[in-house]
C-alpha positions as CSV (number, residue, x, y, z in Angstrom):
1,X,122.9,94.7,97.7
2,X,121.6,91.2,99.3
3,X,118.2,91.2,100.8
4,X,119.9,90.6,104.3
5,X,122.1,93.7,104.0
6,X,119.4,95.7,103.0
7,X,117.4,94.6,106.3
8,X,119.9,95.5,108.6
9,X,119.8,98.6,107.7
10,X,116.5,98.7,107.7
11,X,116.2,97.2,111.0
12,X,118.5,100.4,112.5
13,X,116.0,102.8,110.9
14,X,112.7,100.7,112.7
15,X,114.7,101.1,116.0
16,X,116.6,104.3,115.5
17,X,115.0,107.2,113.5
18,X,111.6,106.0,113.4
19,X,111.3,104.1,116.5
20,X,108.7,106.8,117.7
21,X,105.9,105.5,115.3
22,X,106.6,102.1,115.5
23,X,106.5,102.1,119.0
24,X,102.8,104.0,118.6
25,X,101.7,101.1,116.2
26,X,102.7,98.1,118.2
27,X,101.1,99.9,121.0
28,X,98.1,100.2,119.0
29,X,98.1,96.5,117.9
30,X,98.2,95.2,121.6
31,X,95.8,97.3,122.8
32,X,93.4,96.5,119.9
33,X,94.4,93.2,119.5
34,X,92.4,92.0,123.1
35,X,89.3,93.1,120.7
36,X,89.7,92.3,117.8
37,X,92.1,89.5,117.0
38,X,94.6,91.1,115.1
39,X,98.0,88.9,115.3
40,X,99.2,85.7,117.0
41,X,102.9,87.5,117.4
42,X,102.8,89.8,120.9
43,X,106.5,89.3,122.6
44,X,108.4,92.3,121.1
45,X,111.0,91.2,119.4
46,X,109.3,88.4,117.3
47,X,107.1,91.4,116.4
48,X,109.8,93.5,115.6
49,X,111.5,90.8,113.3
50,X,108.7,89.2,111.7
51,X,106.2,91.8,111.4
52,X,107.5,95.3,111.4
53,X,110.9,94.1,110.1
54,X,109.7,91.7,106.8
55,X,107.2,94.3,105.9
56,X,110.0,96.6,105.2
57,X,111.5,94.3,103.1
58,X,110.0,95.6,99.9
59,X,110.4,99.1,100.4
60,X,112.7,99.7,98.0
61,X,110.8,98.2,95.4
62,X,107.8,100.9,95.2
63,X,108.2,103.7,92.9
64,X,108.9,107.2,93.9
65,X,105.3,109.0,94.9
66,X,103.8,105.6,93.7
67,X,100.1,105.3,94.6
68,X,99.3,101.4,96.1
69,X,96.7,99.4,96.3
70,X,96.9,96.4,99.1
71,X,94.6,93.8,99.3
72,X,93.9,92.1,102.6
73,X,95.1,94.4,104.4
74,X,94.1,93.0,107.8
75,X,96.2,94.6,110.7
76,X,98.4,96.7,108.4
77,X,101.4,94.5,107.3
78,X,103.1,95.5,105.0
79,X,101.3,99.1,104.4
80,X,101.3,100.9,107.9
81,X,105.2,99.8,108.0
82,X,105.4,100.9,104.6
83,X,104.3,104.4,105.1
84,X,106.3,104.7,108.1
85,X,109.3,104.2,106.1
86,X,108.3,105.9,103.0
87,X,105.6,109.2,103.4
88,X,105.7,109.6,99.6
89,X,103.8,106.5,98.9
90,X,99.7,107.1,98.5
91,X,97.8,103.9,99.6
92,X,94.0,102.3,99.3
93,X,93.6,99.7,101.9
94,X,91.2,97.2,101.1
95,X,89.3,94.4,104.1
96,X,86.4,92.9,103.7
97,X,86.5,92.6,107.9
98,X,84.9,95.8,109.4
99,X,87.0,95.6,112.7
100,X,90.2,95.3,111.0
101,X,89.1,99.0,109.2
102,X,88.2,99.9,112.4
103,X,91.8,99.3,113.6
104,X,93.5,100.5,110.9
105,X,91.5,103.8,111.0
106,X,92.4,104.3,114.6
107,X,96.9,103.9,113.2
108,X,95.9,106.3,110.8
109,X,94.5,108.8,112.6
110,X,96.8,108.4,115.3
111,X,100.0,108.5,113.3
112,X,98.6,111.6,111.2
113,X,98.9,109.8,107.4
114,X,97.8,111.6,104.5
115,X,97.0,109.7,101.3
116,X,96.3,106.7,103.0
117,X,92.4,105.3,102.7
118,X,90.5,102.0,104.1
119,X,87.6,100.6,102.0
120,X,85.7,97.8,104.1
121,X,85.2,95.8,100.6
122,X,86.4,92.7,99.2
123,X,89.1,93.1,96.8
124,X,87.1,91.1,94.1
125,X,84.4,93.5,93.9
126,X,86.3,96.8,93.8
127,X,88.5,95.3,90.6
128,X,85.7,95.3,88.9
129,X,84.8,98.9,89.3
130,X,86.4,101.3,87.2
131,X,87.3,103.7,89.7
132,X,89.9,101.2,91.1
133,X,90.5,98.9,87.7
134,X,93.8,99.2,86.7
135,X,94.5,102.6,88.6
136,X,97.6,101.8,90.4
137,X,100.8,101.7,90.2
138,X,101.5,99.0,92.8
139,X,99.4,96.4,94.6
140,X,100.8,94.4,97.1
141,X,99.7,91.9,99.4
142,X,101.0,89.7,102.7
143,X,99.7,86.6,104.0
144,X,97.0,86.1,102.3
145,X,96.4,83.6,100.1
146,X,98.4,81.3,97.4
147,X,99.8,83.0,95.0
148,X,98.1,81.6,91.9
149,X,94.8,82.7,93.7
150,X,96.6,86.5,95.1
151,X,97.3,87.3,91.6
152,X,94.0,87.1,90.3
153,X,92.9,89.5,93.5
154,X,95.9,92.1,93.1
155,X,96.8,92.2,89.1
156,X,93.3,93.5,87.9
157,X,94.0,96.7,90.5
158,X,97.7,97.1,88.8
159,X,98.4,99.4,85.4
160,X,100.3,98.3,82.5
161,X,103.8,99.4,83.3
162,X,103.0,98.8,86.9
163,X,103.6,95.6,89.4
164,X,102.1,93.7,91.7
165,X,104.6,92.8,94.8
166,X,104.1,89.9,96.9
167,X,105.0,89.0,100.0
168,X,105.8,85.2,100.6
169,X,107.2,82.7,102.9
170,X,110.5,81.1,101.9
171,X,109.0,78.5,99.2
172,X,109.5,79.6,95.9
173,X,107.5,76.6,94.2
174,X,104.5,78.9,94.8
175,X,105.6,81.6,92.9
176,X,107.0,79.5,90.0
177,X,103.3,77.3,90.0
178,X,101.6,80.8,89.8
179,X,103.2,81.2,86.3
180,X,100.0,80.3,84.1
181,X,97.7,82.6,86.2
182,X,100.4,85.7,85.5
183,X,100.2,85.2,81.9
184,X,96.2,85.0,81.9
185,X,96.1,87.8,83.9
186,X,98.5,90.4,82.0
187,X,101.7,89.9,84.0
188,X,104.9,88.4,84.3
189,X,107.3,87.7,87.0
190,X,110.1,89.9,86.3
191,X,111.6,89.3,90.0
192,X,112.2,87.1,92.8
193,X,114.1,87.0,95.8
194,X,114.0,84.6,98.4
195,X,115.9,86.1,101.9
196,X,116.5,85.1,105.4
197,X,115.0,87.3,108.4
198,X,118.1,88.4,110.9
199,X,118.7,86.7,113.5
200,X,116.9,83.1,112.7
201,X,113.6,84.3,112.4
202,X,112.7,82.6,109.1
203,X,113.3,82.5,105.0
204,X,110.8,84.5,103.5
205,X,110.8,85.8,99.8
206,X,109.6,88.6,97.6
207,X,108.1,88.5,94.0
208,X,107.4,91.4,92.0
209,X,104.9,90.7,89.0
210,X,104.9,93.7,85.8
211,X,101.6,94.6,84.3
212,X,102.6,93.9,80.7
213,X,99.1,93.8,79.4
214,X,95.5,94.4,80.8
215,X,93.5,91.9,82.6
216,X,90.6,90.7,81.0
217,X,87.3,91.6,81.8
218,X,86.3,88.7,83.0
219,X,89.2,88.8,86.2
220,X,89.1,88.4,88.9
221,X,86.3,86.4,88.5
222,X,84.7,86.6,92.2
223,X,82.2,84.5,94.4
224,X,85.0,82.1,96.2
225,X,86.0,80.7,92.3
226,X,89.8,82.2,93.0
227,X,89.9,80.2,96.0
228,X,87.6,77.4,94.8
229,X,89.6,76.7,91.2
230,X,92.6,79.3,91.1
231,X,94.1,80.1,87.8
């Protein structure tokens, strides 16, 4: 099925069935947002279409029951819209910015989620600590950073046998530039689709990354240096 078939479909769900809780969320973003700065995107339909919508994207990708990890979470895209969609999935939302955990506390509580968690910590500190390490069978990110540099963040958090799925805009030269740092890192792209938004909003793609081997030790490698000098 192409990407834009699935999202129609996906898009009736959003507005039919589970229109209830995503009409609580955006709520809760708008109210919040006056605080704490949460998204740029307020008139409802761009909302619908290039938040709520393109997080669903990759729903079909996440194993059945699958426990997630997603790094930079920041006002919940794509993890509260995951959950939404799919109750099965477990999730550990990490953000270094305390009222961003703050605010996805609040959609939590408020929408009743079990199996869902928010660690105010940056991503390169908890990959190194064995409780996280290599416990997952997803991470998955959005918007936040190159993907040579995302990689190094999300694959330490990912099993072998497990994947890393990124959200990205339409340009997949920054996927296929990322390929060095997949290999360093135990992974390989195994997946990518690049897909239009309905209705104009915008060509966005999806890349899912397998943990073939572990990480080494030394990943991610932390103080700015993914940033500063990505793989």
């Amino acid at each position: 099925m192409e990407r834009e078939e699935f999202l129609k479909k996906q898009l009736d769900i959003i507005t039919g069935e589970k229109a209830k809780e995503f009409g609580i969320f955006r709520d809760l973003l708008l109210e919040y947002n006056e605080k704490y700065n949460l998204t740029t995107i307020l008139e409802e339909r761009e909302m619908l279409y290039k938040h709520f919508l393109d997080s669903s994207a990759g729903v079909d990708l996440f194993k059945q029951n699958a426990k997630v990890a997603e790094i930079g979470s920041g006002a919940g895209f794509p993890s509260i819209v995951l959950k939404i969609l799919r109750p099965d999935l477990s999730f550990d939302l990490f953000e270094s910015v305390g009222k961003k955990c703050e605010f996805l506390q609040v959609v939590v509580d408020k929408l009743g989620f079990s199996n869902m968690h928010i660690y105010n910590l940056r991503a390169e500190d908890c990959a190194r600590d064995k409780k996280f390490r290599e416990r997952y069978d997803h991470a998955t990110a959005r918007a936040v950073a190159r993907m040579n540099t995302l990689s190094e963040y999300c694959l330490p958090f990912v099993k072998v046998g497990g994947s890393f799925i990124a959200y990205k805009s339409g340009n997949l030269e920054e996927i296929e530039e990322a390929e060095s740092a997949y290999k360093v890192l135990g992974g390989k792209c195994v997946k990518t689709e690049k897909y239009e938004l309905l209705d104009g909003f915008g060509e966005r793609s999806l890349a899912v990354i397998e943990k073939v081997k572990p990480t080494p030790a030394r990943y991610p490698r932390g103080q700015g240096r993914e940033r500063k000098n990505p793989l």
